[in-house]
Backbone bond lengths (Angstrom), bond angles and torsions (degrees), N, CA, C in turn:
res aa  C-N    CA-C-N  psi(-1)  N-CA   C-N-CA  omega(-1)  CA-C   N-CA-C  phi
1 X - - - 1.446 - - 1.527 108.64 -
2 X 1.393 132.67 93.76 1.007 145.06 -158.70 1.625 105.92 -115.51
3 X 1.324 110.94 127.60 1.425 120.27 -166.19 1.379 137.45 63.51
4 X 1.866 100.19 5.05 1.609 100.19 -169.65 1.251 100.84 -104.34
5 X 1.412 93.41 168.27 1.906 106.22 -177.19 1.599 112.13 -69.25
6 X 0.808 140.64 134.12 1.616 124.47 134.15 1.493 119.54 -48.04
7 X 1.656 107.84 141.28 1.543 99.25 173.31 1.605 104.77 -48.59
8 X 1.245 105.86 160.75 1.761 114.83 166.15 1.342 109.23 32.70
9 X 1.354 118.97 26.04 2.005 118.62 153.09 1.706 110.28 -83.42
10 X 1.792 96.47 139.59 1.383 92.33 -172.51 1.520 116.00 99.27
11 X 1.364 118.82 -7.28 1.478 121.26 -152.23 1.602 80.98 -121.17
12 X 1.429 108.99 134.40 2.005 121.06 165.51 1.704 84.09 -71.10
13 X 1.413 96.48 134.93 1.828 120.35 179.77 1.658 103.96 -39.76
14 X 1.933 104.44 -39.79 1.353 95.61 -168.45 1.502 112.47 -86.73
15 X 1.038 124.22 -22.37 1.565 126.99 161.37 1.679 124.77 -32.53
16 X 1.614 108.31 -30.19 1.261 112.80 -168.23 1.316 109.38 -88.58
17 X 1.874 110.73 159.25 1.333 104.43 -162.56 1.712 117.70 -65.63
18 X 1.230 129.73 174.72 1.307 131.07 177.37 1.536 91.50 -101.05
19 X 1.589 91.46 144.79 1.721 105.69 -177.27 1.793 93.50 -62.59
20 X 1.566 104.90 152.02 1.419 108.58 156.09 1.351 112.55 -102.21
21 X 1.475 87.54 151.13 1.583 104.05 -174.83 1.906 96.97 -88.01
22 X 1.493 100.46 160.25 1.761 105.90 178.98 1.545 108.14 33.48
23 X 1.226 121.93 73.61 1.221 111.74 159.23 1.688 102.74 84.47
24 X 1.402 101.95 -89.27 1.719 85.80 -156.49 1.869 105.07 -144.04
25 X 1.307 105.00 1.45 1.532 110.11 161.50 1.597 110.12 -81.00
26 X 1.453 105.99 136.23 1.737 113.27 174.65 1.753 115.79 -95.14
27 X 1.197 122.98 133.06 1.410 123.99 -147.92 1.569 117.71 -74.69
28 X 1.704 104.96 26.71 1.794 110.53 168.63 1.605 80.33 -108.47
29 X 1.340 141.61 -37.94 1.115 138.07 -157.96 1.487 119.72 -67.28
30 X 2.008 94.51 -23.85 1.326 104.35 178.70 1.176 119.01 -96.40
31 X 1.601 118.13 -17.10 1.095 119.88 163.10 1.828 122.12 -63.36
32 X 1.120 80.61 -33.72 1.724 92.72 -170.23 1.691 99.87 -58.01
33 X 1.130 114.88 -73.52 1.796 130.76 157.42 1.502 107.18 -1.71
34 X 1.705 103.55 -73.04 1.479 109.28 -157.08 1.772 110.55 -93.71
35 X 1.729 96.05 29.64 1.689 111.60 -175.51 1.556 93.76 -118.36
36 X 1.235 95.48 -32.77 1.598 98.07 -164.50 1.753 110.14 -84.26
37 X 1.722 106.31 -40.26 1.528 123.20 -160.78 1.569 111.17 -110.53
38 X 1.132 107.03 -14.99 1.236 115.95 -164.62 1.707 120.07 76.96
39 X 0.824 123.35 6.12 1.901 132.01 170.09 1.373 92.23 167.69
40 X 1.751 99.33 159.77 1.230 112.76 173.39 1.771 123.31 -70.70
41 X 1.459 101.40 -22.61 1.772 116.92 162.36 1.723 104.88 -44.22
42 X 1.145 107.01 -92.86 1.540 119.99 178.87 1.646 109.86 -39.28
43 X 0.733 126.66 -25.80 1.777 141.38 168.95 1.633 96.07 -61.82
44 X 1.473 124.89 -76.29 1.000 130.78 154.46 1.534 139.16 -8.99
45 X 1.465 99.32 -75.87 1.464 115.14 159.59 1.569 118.28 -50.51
46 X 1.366 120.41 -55.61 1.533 115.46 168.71 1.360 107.09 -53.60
47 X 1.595 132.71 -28.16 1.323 96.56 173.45 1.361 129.79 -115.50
48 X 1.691 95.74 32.55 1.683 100.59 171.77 1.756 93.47 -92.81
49 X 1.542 122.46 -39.29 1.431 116.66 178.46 1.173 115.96 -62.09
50 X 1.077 119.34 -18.54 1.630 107.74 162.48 0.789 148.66 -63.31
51 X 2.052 96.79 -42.97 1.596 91.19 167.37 1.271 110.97 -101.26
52 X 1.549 142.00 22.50 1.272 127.70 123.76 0.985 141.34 -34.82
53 X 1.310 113.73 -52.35 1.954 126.97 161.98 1.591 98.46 -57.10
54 X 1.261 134.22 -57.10 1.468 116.76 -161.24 1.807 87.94 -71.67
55 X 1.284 140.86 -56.32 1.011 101.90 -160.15 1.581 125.23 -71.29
56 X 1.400 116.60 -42.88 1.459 120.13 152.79 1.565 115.75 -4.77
57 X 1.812 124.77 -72.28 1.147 160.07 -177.93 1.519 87.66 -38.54
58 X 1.610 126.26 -69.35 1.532 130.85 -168.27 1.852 119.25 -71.83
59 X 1.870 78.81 -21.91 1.864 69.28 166.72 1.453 112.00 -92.02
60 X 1.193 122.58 -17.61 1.648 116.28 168.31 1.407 122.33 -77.84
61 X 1.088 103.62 -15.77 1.948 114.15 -179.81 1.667 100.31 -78.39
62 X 1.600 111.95 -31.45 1.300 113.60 -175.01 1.562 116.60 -81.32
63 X 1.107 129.77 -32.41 1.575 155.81 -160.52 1.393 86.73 -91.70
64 X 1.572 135.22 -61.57 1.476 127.04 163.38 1.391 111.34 -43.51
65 X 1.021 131.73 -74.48 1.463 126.70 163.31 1.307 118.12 -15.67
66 X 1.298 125.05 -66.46 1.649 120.61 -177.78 1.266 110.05 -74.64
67 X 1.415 125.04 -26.22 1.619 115.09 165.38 1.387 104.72 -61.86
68 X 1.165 142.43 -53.69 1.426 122.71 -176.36 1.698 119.82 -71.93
69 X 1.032 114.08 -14.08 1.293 114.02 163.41 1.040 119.93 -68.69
70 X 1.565 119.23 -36.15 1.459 125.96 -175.82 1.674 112.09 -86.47
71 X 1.088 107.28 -7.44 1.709 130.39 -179.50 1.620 94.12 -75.44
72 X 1.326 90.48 -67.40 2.309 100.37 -179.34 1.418 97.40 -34.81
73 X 1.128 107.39 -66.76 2.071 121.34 -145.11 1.225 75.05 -70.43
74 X 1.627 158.40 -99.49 1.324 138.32 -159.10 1.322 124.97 -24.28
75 X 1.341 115.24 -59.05 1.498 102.58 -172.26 1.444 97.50 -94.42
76 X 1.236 130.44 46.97 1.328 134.92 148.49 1.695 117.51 67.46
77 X 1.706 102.24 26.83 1.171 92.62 178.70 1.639 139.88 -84.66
């Protein structure tokens, strides 16, 4: 192997990435989580309900939408 890099050659030790913990969170990230949510589960869960409500939120913004459209075309606007 002539002229090639080594992964992470060249790099000060502390420059290089920090292993992630579970897959793909890094372990201030998990702290941060399980400071804020109480575990990274419930961290989780708040953000599947979220975007339930936002999408929920876009199907009612849309259904309002076609009621007033369908409001126009009735009274013939």
């Amino acid at each position: 192997m002539r002229g090639g890099k080594r992964k992470g050659a060249g790099r000060h030790p502390a420059e290089r990435k920090k292993k992630a913990v579970g897959g793909s969170l890094y372990p201030e990230d998990e702290m941060l989580l399980k400071e804020q949510f109480g575990s990274v589960t419930n961290a989780l869960q708040f953000l599947v309900d979220e975007t339930r409500l936002k999408t929920r939120k876009q199907q009612l913004e849309q259904m309002v939408g076609l009621l007033r459209d369908l409001t126009r075309l009735q009274n013939g606007a």
